[in-house]
N, C-alpha and C positions, 0 to 999 in steps of 0.2 A: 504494500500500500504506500505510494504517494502522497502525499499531504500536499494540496497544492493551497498556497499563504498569497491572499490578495493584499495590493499593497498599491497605492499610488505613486508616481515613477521621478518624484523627485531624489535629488540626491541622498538629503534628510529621513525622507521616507524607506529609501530604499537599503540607505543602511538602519536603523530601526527596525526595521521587519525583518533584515537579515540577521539582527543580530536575535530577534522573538523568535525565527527560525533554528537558529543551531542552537538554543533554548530547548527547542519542543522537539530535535530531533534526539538532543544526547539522552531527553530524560524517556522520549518515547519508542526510541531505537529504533524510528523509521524516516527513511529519504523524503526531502519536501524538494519542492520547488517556489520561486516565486511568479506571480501574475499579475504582472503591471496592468493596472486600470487606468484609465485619467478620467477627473474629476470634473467637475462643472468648474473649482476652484481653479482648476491649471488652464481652462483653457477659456473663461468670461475674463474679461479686463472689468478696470475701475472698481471702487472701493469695496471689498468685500461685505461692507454694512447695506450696502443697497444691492446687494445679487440675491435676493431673493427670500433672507431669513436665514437660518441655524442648517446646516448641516451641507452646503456646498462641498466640502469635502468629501463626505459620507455619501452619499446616495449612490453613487455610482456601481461602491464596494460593497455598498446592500443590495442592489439589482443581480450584480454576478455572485453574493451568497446565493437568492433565491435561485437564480437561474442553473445553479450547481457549476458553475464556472472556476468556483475555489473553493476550499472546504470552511477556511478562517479567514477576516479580513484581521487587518492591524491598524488603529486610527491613533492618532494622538485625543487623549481622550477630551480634551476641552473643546476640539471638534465634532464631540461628537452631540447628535440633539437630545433632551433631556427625555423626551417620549418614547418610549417604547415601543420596536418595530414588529409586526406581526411577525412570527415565523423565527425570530433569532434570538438570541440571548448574551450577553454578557458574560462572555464562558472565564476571563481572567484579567486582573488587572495586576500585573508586576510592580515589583519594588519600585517607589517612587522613586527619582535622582530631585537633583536641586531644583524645588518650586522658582526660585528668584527670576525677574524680570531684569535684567542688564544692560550698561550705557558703554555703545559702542562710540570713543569718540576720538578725533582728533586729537593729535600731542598726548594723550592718556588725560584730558583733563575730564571732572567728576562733574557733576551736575552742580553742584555749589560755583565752579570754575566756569563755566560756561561765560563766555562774554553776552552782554545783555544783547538780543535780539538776534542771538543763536539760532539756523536752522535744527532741527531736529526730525528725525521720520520717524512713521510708526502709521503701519495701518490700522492699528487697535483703537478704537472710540474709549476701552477704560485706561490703557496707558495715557494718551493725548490729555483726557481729565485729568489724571495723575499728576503727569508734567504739568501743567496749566496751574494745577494749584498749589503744584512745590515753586515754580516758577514760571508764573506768569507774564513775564518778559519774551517769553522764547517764543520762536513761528515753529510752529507745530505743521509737520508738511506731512500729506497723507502719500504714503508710499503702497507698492506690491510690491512682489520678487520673491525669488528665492533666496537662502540664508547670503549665500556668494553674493550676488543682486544687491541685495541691502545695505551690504557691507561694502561694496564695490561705491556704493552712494560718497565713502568718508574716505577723505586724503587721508595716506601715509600710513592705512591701518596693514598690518603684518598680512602676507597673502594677495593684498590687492597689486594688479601688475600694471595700473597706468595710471598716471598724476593730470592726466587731461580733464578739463573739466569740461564734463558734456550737462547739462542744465538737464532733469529727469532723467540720466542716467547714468551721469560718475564722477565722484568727487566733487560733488556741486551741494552737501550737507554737512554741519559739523558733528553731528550726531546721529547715531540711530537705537533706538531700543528693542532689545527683541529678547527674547528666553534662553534662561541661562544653559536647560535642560537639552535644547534644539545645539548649541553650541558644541557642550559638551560629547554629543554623539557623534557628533562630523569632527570633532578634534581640531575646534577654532577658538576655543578659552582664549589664545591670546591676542585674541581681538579687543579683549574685557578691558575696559579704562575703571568700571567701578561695577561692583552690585550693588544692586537696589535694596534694600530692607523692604519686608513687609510692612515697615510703618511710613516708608515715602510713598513703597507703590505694592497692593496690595494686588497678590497674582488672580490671574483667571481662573476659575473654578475647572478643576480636572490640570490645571496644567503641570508639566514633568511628569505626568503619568502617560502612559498606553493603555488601550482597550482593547482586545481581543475579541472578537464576536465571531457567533457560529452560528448554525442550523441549531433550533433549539433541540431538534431530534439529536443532533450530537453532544450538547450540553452536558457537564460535569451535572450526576446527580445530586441530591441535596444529602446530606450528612444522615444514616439510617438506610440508606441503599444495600442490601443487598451484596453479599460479597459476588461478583461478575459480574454485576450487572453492569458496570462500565466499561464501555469502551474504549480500545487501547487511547486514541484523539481525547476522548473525555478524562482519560486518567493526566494524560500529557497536561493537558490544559487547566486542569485541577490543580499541580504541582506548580506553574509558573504563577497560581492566584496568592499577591501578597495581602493575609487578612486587614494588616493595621493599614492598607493604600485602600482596599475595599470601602474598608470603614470612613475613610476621610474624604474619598470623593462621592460615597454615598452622600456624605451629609452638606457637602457641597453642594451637590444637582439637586438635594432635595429645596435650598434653600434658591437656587434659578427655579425651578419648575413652580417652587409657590408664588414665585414673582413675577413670572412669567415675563422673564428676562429675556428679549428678543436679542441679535447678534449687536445691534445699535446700542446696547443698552451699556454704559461706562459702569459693570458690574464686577466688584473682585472679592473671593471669598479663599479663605484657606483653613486646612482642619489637618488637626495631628494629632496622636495622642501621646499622651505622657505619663507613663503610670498609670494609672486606674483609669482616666478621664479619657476624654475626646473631645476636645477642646473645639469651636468654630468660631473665625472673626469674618466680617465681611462690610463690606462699602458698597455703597450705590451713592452716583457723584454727579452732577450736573455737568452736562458736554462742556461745559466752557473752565470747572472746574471751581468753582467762585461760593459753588455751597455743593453739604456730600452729609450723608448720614451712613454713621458708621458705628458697630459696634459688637459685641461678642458673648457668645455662652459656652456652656461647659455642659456634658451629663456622664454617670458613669454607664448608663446604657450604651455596653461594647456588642451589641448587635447593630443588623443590616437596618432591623427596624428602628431600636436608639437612634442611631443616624439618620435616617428618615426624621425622625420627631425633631431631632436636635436642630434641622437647617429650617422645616417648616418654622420652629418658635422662633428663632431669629429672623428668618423671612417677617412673620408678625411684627417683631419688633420694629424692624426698618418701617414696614410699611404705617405702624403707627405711630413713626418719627417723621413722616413725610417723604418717604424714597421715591412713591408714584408720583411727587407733582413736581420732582427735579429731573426725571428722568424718563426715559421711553421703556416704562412698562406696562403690562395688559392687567396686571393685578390690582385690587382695590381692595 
């Protein structure tokens, strides 16, 4: 048996899912292959926040599940939509790596260093809040591209191979922000001028993590199964599920789905535990950045559904601080 691992075909992605790949073949001891998809997101231009809503990247890798075209897709998980798709399941979420959002900059200087009226890119609507209200001096310029792309935006950064300045597409930014997790897989950390703290800039819900999804007919059973009643793919996939990552970006998504946090929406929420707890902080910011409500709970309910409860009551809480009339959400 083949295992064949859908995956969209950029660089980032493609190493990602090759590395989820020799993952699931050492512990499953069976050959995979990969099967590049392309996404609505690799191939619509302009600002990801107006192509459509939440899962541009996704849909594509869930068509070739159904269609039995691969047996696993692998998404970055803060791509993926909070909803629930017919037919698949949630088979694993691996060890997180580093949540932090990170300032790619010119000369190594930090966000503090920035000369007043700094470019800076960033196609994310919660980063750009972010920026805006640690410093609202900067022109916040909306970018696409891939990791290289982005990076290709900033003079002088390690890797980039021309100092030409092309206006939208090299060296014509003094900044650009992008995730520190995406970095670290391509082995371009030393692009890094500063990380971000979760208290300047608080990450995307799911981000530094990966999703694995399946046929739910293939899905890891639930705990009480049966000894064989698994499958060799569902044992695999069961072995790469990290519980304490489970746990934190459960309570994540449960806290967008109650807010009904569309892709526009300047939304950042992060959950770890520590000890006994499961801790959840989260922000909803006004595009311009200028007002944000923000704030955090705790439960020792270390279940899927603890988590679930734990993002809904701070979703409440936001929304009883005023999050829906600063921001683009469906919830009330």
């Amino acid at each position: 048996m083949t295992v064949r691992i859908g995956t969209r075909a950029s660089k980032l992605a493609l190493t990602q899912t090759q590395q989820t790949a020799d993952q699931l073949a050492a512990v499953g001891g069976f050959p995979v292959e990969l099967v590049h998809i392309r996404t609505d997101g690799d191939v619509l231009t302009g600002p990801l926040s107006q192509m459509g809503g939440t899962g541009v990247f996704v849909a594509a890798l869930r068509d070739a599940l159904l269609r039995d075209e691969c047996d696993v897709a692998v998404h970055s998980l803060k791509d993926l939509p909070t909803g629930a798709a017919v037919g698949l399941s949630l088979a694993a979420t691996p060890k997180r790596v580093d949540v932090r959002d990170v300032l790619c900059a010119r000369d190594g200087l930090k966000l503090a260093d920035l000369p007043e009226g700094a470019k800076v890119g960033t196609g994310s609507p919660r980063r750009a809040a972010q920026l805006r209200a640690a410093r609202a001096d900067l022109e916040i310029v909306d970018i696409r591209g891939n990791v290289d792309t982005r990076l290709g935006r900033v003079p002088g950064l390690p890797g980039n191979t021309t100092a030409e300045v092309v206006p939208g597409k090299s060296c014509d930014l003094d900044a650009v922000v992008l995730a520190a997790a995406g970095l670290e897989r391509i082995s371009r950390l030393d692009a890094v001028s500063e990380f971000l703290e979760p208290d300047v800039m608080l990450p995307a819900a799911g981000q530094g993590s990966l999703a694995i999804e399946c046929r739910t007919s293939d899905a890891p059973r639930k705990p009480g199964a049966t000894e064989g009643s698994q499958e060799v793919l569902a044992q695999a996939l069961a072995a790469l599920d990290d519980p304490d990552t489970r746990l934190a970006v459960t309570a994540e998504r449960a806290l967008l789905a109650r807010l009904e946090a569309g892709c526009a929406a300047p939304v950042g929420a992060y959950a770890y535990r520590k000890g006994s707890m499961l801790h959840l902080e989260a922000v909803v910011c006004a595009v311009d950045g200028k007002a944000s409500v923000r704030d955090k709970r705790a439960t020792d309910g270390l279940t899927e559904v603890g988590a679930t409860l734990l993002g809904i009551e701070l979703a409440e809480v936001l929304l009883a601080g005023g999050a829906a009339d600063i921001a683009d959400l469906q919830a009330s």
